[in-house]
DODOSE-122555 format. One record per residue (C-alpha): residue number from 1; residue in one letter; x negated, y negated, z. Coordinates in steps of 0.05 Angstrom, whole numbers, plus 5000, padded with zeros to 4 digits. Example, Ala and Ser with C-alpha at 12.3 -4.5 7.8 and 13.67 -1.06 7.14 Angstrom:
LOSE   n res   px   py   pz
LOSE   1   A 4754 5090 5156
LOSE   2   S 4727 5021 5143
# end
This chain:
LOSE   n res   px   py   pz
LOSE   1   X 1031 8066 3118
LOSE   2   X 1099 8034 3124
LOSE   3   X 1082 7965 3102
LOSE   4   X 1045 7994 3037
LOSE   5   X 1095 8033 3023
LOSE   6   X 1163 8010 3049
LOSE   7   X 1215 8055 3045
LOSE   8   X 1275 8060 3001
LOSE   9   X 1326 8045 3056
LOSE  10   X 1283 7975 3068
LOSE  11   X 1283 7953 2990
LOSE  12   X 1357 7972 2983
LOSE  13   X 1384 7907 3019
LOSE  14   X 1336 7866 2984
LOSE  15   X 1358 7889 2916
LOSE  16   X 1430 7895 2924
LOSE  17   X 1460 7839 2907
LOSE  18   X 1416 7822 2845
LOSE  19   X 1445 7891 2825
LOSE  20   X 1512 7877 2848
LOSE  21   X 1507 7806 2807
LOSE  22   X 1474 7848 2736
LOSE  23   X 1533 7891 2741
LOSE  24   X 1583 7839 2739
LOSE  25   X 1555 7803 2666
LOSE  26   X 1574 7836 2599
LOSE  27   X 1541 7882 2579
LOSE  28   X 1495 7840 2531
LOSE  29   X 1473 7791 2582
LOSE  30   X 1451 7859 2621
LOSE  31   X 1409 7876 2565
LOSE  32   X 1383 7801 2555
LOSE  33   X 1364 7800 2618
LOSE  34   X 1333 7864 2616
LOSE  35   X 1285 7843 2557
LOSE  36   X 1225 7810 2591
LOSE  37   X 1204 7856 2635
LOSE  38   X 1241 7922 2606
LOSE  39   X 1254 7938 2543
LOSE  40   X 1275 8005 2553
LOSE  41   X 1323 7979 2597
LOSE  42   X 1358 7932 2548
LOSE  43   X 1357 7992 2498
LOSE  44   X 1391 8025 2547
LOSE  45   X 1446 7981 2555
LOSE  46   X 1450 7964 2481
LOSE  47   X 1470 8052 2476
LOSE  48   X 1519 8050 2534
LOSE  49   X 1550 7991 2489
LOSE  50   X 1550 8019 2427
LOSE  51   X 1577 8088 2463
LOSE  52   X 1631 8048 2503
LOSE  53   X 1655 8020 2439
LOSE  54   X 1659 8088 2407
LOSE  55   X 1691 8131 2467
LOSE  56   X 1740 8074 2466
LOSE  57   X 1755 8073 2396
LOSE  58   X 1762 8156 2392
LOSE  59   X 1808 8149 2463
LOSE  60   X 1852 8087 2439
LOSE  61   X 1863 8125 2376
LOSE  62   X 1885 8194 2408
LOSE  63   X 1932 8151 2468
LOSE  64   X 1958 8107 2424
LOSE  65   X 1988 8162 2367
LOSE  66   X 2014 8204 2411
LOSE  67   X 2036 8144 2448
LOSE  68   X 2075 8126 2382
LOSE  69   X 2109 8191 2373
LOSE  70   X 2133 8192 2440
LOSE  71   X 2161 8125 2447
LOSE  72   X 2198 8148 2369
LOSE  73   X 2225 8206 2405
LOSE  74   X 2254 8178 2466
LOSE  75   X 2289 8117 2430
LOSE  76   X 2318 8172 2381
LOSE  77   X 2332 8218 2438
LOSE  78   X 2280 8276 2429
LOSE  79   X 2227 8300 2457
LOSE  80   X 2168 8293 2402
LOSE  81   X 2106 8337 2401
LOSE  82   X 2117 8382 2454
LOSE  83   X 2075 8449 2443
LOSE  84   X 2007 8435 2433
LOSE  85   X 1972 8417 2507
LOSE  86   X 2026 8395 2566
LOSE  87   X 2080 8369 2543
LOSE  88   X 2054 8363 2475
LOSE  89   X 1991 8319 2495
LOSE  90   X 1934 8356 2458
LOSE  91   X 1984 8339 2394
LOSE  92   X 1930 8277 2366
LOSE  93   X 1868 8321 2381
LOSE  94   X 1898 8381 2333
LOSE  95   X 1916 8327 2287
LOSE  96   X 1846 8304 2277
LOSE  97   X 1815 8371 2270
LOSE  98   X 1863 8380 2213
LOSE  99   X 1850 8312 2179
LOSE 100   X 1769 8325 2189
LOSE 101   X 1788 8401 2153
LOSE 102   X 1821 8366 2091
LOSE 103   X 1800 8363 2026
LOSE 104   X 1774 8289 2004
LOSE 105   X 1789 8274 1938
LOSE 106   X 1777 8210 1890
LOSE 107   X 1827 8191 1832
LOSE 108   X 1804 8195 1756
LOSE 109   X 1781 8131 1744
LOSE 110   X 1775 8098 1807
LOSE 111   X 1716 8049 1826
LOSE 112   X 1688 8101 1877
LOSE 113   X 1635 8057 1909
LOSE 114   X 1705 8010 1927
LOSE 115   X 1745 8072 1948
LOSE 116   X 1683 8097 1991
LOSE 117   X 1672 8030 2030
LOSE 118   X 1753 8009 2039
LOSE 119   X 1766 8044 2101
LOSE 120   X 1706 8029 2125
LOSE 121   X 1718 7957 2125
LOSE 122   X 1792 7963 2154
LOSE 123   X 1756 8002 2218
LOSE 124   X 1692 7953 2218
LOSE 125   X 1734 7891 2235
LOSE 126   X 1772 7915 2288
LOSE 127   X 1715 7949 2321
LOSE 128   X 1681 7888 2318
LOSE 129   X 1739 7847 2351
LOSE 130   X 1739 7901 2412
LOSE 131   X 1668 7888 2435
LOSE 132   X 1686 7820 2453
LOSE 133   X 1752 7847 2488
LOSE 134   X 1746 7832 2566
LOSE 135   X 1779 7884 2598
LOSE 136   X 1752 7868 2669
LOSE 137   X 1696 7812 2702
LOSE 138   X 1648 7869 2686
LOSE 139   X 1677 7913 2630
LOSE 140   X 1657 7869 2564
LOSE 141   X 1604 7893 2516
LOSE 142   X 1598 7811 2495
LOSE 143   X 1616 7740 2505
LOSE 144   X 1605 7688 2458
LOSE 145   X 1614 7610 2475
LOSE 146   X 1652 7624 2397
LOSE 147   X 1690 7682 2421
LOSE 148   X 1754 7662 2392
LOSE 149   X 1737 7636 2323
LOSE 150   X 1694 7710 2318
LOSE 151   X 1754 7745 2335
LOSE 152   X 1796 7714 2285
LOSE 153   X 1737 7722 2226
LOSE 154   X 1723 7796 2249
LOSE 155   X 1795 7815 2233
LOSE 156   X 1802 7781 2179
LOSE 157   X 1757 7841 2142
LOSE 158   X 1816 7890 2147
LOSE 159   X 1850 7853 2094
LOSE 160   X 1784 7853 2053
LOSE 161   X 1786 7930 2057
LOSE 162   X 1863 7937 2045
LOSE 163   X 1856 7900 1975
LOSE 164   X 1796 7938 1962
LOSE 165   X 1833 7996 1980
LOSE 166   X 1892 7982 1930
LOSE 167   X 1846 7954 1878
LOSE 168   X 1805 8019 1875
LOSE 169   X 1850 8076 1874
LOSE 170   X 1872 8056 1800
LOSE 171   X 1940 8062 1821
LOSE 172   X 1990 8005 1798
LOSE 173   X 2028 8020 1872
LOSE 174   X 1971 8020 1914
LOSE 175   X 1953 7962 1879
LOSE 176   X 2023 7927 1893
LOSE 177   X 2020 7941 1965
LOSE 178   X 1949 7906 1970
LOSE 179   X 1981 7857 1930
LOSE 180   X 2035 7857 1979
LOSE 181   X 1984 7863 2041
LOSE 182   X 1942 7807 2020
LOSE 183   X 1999 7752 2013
LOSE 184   X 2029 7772 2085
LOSE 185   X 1969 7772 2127
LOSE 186   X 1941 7716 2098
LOSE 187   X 2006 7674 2106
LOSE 188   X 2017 7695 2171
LOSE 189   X 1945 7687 2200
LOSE 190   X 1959 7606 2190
LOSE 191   X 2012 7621 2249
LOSE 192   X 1964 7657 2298
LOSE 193   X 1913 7617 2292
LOSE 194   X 1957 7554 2308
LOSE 195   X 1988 7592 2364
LOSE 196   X 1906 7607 2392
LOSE 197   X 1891 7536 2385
LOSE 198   X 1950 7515 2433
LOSE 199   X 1909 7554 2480
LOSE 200   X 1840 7524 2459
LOSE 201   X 1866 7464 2472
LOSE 202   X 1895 7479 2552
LOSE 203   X 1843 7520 2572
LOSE 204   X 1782 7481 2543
LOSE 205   X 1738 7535 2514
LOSE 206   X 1730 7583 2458
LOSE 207   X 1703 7637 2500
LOSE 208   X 1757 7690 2523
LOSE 209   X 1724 7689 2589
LOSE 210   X 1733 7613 2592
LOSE 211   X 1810 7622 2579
LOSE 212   X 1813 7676 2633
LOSE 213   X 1770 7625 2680
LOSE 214   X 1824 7575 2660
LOSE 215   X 1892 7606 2682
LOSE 216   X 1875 7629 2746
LOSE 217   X 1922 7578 2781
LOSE 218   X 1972 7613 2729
LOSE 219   X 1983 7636 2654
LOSE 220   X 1989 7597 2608
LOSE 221   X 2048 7628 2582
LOSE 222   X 2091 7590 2635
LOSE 223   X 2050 7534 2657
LOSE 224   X 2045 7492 2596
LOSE 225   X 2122 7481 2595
LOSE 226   X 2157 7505 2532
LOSE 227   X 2094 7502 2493
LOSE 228   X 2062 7567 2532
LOSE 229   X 2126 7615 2520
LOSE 230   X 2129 7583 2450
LOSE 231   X 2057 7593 2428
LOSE 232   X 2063 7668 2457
LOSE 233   X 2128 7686 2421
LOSE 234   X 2097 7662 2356
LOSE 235   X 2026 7697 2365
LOSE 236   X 2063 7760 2379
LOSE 237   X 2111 7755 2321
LOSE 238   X 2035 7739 2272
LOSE 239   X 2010 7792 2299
LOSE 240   X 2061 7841 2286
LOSE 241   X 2063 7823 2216
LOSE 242   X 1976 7821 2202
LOSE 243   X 1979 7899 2232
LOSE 244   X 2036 7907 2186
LOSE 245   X 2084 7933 2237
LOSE 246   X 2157 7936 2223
LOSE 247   X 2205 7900 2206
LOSE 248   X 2130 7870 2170
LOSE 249   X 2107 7935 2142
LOSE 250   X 2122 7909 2064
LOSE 251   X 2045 7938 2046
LOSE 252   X 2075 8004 2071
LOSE 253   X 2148 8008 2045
LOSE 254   X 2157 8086 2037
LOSE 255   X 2223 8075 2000
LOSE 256   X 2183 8017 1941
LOSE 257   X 2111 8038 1945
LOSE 258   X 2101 8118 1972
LOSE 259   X 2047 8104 2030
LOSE 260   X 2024 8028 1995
LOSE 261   X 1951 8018 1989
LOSE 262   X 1927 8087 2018
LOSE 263   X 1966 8126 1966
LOSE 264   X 1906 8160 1937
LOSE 265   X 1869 8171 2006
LOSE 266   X 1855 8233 2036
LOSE 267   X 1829 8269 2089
LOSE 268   X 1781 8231 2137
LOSE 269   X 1788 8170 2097
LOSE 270   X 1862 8161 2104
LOSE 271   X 1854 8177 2180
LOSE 272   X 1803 8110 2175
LOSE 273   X 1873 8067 2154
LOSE 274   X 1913 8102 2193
LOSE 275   X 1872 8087 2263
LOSE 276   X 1859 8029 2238
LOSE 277   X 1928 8006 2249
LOSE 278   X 1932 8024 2317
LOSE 279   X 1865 7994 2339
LOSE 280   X 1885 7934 2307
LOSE 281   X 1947 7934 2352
LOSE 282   X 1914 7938 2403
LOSE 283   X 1862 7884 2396
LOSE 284   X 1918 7838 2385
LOSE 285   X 1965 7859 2444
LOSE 286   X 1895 7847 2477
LOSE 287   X 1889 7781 2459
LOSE 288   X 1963 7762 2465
LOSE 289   X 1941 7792 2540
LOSE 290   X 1884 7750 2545
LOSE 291   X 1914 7677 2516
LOSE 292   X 1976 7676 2553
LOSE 293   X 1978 7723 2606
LOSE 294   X 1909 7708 2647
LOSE 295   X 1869 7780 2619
LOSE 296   X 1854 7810 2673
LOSE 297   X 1875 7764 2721
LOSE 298   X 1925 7774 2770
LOSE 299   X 1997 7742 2777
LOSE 300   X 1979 7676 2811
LOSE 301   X 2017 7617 2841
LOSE 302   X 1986 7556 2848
LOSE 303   X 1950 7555 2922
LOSE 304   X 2000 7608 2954
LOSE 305   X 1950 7639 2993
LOSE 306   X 1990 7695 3013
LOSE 307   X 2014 7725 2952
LOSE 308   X 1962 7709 2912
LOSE 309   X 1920 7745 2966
LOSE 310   X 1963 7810 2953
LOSE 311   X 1961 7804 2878
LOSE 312   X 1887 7812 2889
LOSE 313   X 1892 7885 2923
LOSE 314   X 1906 7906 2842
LOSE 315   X 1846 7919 2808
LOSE 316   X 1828 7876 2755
LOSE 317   X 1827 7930 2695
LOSE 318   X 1901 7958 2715
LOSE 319   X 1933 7878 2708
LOSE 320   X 1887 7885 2641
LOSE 321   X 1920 7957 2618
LOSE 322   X 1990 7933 2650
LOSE 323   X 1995 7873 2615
LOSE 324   X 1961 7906 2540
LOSE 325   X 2004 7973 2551
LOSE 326   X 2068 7924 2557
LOSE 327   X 2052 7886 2498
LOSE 328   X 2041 7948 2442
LOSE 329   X 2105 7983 2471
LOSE 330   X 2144 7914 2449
LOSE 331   X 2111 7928 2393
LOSE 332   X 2135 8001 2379
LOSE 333   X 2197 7980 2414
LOSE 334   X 2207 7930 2353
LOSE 335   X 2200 7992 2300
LOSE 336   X 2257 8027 2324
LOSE 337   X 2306 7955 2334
LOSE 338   X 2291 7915 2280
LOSE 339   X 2306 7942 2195
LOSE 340   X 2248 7923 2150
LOSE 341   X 2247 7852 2123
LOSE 342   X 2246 7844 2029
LOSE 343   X 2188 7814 2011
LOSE 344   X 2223 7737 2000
LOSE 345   X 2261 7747 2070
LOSE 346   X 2185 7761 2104
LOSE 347   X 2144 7699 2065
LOSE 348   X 2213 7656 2070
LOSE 349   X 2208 7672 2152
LOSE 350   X 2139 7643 2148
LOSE 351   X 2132 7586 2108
LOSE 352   X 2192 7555 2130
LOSE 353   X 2204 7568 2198
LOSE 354   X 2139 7593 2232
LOSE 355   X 2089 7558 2211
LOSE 356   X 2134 7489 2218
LOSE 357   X 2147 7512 2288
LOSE 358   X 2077 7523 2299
LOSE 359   X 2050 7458 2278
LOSE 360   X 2102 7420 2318
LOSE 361   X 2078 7475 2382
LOSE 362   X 2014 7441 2371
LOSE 363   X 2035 7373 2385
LOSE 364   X 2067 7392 2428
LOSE 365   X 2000 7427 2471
LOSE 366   X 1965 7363 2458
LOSE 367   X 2014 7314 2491
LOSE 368   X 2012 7362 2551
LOSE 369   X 1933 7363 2556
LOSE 370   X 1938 7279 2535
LOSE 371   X 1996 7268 2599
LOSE 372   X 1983 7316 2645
LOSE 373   X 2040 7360 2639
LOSE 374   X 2014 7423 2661
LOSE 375   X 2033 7463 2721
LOSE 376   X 1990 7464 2775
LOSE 377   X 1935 7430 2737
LOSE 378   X 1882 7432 2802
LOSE 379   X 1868 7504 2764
LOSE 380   X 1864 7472 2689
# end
């Protein structure tokens, strides 16, 4: 009876480490893999994708507001939202209920099928870019050989919805800030992208989890001399100005333009633009994370067994959070430090200083990767 019908205890060991190795792909390959011989097992994987996307888009958006009005209030020395929840942390949830409990209105005039699919198309693109986000060796809904070049198409719909936005409202300011929107991002995508190739170039891949692969005798960020601290200062500074985060926030001026391109939104569909914004931080402090600063690597040192050993102890999606959390509270930090840029000082900043810089950066990558002059380049 026990050899025809062996026991769960005796299949365990045999199974375990083909379980142990599904669990450690993305979440797609899971599902791939899952195809031959069970279809209802990729579709299940395919749903706890799609719902790990979502739970992460409704939990980034509720951390990262209230995250925003408390960092406001500390550097102005308040408190912020302080009554709803503990110490004001149910603040975002009784926010949304009140947005969802809104009236949605449409200008006179406007072209509604535009207005209708704007926000939609902000939110699509950066939803898109956070599937491919690795957060740990097993927390990734995909990876693409391409991953990069997606990435950097993906979120280059939000600017398709802002102008959309602006165009639709019939509203000359909401127009002027898409206007505005469209000239900034698309200037100062020319300097991220530069600043991503640097990276393409030292680590040898386009997939995100080839980049992570390739810094784990260090990040980039310090060992391709100069070039790695140089290519991360300038993707940060891009990126601050495509989510149009001050002293970049021109689309938004308050004092020029009311609210810019979402003027005429209400309701649900101006809290579309307004996560938006945030998710969009995020995805780029997570790539600025995963390009220069190893993902969700630890802090490594060459072959220095020893420490690198203790690094290890921390698990992989805390150096991920760490290193992500840092980056969008330099970001915030930069709202309250820096004053808003004019429009001529912002373009003027790019044309003829970043993108210079960047292109010499370049060079500058190559001649490392062409003469060897990375650290430790056993791990390269």
């Amino acid at each position: 009876m026990s050899t025809l019908f062996p026991t769960a205890e005796a299949l365990l060991p045999d199974r375990l480490p083909a379980l142990l190795a599904s669990l450690s792909l993305p979440v797609s390959e899971r599902a791939t893999a899952a195809l031959p011989g069970s279809p209802l097992m990729a579709a299940f994987w395919m749903a706890v994708a799609l719902a790990g996307v979502m739970a992460a888009f409704v939990m980034l958006g509720l951390v990262l507001v209230l995250m925003e009005r408390k960092v406001a209030a500390h550097f102005q020395c308040r408190l912020g939202p302080m009554r709803v929840g503990p110490h004001g942390m149910f603040q975002t949830v009784a926010d949304t209920v009140k947005l969802l409990g809104k009236e949605d209105t449409v200008p006179q005039g406007a072209d509604r099928m535009l207005f209708f699919i704007a926000p939609a198309l902000v939110l699509t693109g950066a939803l898109l870019a956070m599937a491919l986000v690795p957060a740990s060796p097993w927390l990734q809904v995909t990876d693409l050989s391409i991953g990069v070049v997606f990435v950097l198409a993906v979120g280059s719909l939000g600017i398709l919805g802002i102008l959309l936005g602006g165009w639709s409202s019939n509203n000359k300011w909401s127009l002027l800030g898409a206007m505005r929107a469209g000239a900034q991002i698309v200037s100062y995508e020319l300097t991220a992208t530069l600043a991503v190739l640097c990276v393409v170039l030292l680590a040898g891949s386009l997939s995100l989890n080839g980049i992570i692969a390739s810094q784990e005798a260090g990040w980039w960020i310090w060992r391709a001399p100069v070039a790695g601290l140089l290519g991360f200062l300038l993707f940060v500074i891009a990126s601050t100005a495509e989510v149009n985060r001050v002293p970049f926030d021109m689309p938004e001026g308050e004092s020029e333009l009311a609210a810019g391109f979402h003027t005429e939104f209400s309701g649900l569909r101006f809290a579309f633009f307004f996560l938006a914004e945030f998710l969009n931080m995020f995805v780029a402090s997570a790539m600025a994370a995963t390009l220069f600063l190893g993902g969700w690597l630890p802090f490594h040192l060459g072959n220095w067994q020893a420490f690198n050993g203790v690094m290890d102890l921390i698990p992989p999606v805390l150096w991920f959070g760490l290193k992500t959390g840092g980056l969008i509270f330099l970001m915030m930090w930069f709202r309250w430090t820096f004053p808003r840029l004019r429009v001529d000082q912002l373009m003027r900043l790019e044309w003829k200083f970043l993108l210079p810089v960047s292109l010499m950066n370049l060079l500058l990558c190559a001649l490392l990767v062409l003469l060897g002059g990375v650290l430790f380049p056993g791990g390269f």
